[in-house]
VODRENMI-725841 format. One record per residue: y, z, x of N, C-alpha, C, CB in turn; residue in three letters. Coordinates in steps of 0.02 Angstrom, whole numbers. Glycine has a CB too. Layout:
<sites>
n_north:n_up:n_east:ca_north:ca_up:ca_east:c_north:c_up:c_east:cb_north:cb_up:cb_east:type
Y:Z:X:Y:Z:X:Y:Z:X:Y:Z:X:ALA
...
</sites>
This chain:
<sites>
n_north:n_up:n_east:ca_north:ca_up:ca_east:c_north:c_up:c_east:cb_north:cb_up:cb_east:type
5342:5953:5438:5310:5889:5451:5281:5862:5386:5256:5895:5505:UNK
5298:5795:5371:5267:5773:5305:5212:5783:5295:5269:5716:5290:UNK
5170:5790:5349:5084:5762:5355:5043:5842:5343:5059:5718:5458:UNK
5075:5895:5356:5041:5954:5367:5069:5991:5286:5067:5996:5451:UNK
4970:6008:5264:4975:6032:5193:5038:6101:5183:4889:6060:5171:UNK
5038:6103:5130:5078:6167:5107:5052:6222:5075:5124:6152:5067:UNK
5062:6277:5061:5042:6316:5035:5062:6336:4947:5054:6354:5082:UNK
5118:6305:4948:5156:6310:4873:5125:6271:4852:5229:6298:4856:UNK
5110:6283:4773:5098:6235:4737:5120:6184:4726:5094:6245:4702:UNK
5093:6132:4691:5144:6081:4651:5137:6083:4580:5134:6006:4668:UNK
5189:6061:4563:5174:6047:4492:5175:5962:4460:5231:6090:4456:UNK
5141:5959:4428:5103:5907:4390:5126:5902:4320:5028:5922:4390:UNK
5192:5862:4288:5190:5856:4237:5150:5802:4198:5240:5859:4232:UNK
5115:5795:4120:5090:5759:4123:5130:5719:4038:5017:5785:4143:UNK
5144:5666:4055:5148:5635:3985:5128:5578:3962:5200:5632:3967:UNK
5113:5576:3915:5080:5530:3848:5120:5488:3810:5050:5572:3793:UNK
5108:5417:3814:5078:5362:3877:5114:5378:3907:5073:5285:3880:UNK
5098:5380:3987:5131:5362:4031:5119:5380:4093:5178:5373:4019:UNK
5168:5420:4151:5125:5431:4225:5119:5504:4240:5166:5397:4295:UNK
5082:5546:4263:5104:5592:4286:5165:5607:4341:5058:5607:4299:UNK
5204:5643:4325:5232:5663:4378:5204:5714:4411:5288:5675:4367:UNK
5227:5711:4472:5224:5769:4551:5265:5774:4578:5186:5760:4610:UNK
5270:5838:4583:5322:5856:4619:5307:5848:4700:5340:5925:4597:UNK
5346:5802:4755:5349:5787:4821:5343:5819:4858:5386:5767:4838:UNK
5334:5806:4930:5293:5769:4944:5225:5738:4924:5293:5787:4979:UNK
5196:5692:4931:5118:5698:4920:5081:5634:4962:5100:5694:4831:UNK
5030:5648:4974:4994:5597:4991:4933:5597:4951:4982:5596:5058:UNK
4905:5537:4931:4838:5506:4876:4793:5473:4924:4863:5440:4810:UNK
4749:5493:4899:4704:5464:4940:4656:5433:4891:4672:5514:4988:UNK
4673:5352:4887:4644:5295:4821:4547:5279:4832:4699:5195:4837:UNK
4558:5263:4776:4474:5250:4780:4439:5229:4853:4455:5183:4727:UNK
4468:5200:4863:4435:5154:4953:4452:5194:4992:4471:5074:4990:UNK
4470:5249:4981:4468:5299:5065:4519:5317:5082:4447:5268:5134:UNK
4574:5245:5063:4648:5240:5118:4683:5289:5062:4699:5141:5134:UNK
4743:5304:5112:4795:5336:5071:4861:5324:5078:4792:5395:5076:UNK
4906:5334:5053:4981:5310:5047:5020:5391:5037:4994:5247:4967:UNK
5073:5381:5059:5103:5457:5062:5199:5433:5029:5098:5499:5176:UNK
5193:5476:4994:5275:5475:4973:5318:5536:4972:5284:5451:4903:UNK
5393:5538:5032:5408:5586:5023:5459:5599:4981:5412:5605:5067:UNK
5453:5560:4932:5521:5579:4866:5497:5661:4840:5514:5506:4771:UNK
5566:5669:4802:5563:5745:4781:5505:5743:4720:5646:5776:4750:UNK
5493:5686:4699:5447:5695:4631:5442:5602:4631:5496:5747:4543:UNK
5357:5595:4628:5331:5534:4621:5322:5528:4527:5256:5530:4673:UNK
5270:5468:4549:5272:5459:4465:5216:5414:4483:5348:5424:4415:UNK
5141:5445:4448:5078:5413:4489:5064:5364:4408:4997:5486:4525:UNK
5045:5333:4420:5014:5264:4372:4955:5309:4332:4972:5183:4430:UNK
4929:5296:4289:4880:5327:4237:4844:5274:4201:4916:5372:4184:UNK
4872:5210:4202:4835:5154:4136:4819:5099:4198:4905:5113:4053:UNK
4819:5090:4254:4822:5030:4301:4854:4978:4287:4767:5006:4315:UNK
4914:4969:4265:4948:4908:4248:4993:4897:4315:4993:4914:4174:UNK
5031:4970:4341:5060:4946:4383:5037:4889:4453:5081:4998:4395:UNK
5113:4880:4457:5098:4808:4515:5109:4852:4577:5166:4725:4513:UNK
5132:4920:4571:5142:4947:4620:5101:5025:4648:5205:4947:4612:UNK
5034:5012:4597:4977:5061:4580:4962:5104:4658:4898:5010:4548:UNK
4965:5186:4678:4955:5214:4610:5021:5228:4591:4910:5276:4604:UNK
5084:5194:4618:5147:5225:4583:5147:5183:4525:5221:5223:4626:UNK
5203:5227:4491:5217:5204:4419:5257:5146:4408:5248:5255:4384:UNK
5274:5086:4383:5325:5035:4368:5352:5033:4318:5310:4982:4373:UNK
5335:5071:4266:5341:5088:4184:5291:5024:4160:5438:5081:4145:UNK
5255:4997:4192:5217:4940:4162:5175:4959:4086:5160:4917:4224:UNK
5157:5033:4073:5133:5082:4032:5179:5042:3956:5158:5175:4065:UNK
5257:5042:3987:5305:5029:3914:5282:4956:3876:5399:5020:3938:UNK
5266:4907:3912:5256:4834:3879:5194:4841:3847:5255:4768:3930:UNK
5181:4801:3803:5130:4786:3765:5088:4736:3790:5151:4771:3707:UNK
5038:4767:3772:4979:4719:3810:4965:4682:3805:4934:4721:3817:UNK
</sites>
């Protein structure tokens, strides 16, 4: 079931600039409480808030500010 935690880890890659990856499933639970759940094999969470699609990643990180 998507919704029920796991016991395996995940892993968390992290790179500079840019988003972390996670490895999937996951659900976030954003500043305001709510949460959003994605079951791709590996997300790609936002790190700088540019995305339009926050907390996933859009590569918005690549353009210049």
């Amino acid at each position: 079931m998507p919704n029920e935690p796991t016991d395996r880890a995940r892993r968390i890659t992290v790179r500079r600039p840019g988003p972390l990856l996670v490895e999937g499933p996951v659900e976030v639970e954003l500043e305001d409480g709510t949460t959003v759940f994605s079951d791709r094999w590996r997300v790609a969470l936002c790190t700088c808030h540019r995305s339009r699609r926050y907390p996933w990643c859009d590569t918005s990180h690549r353009r210049k500010a």
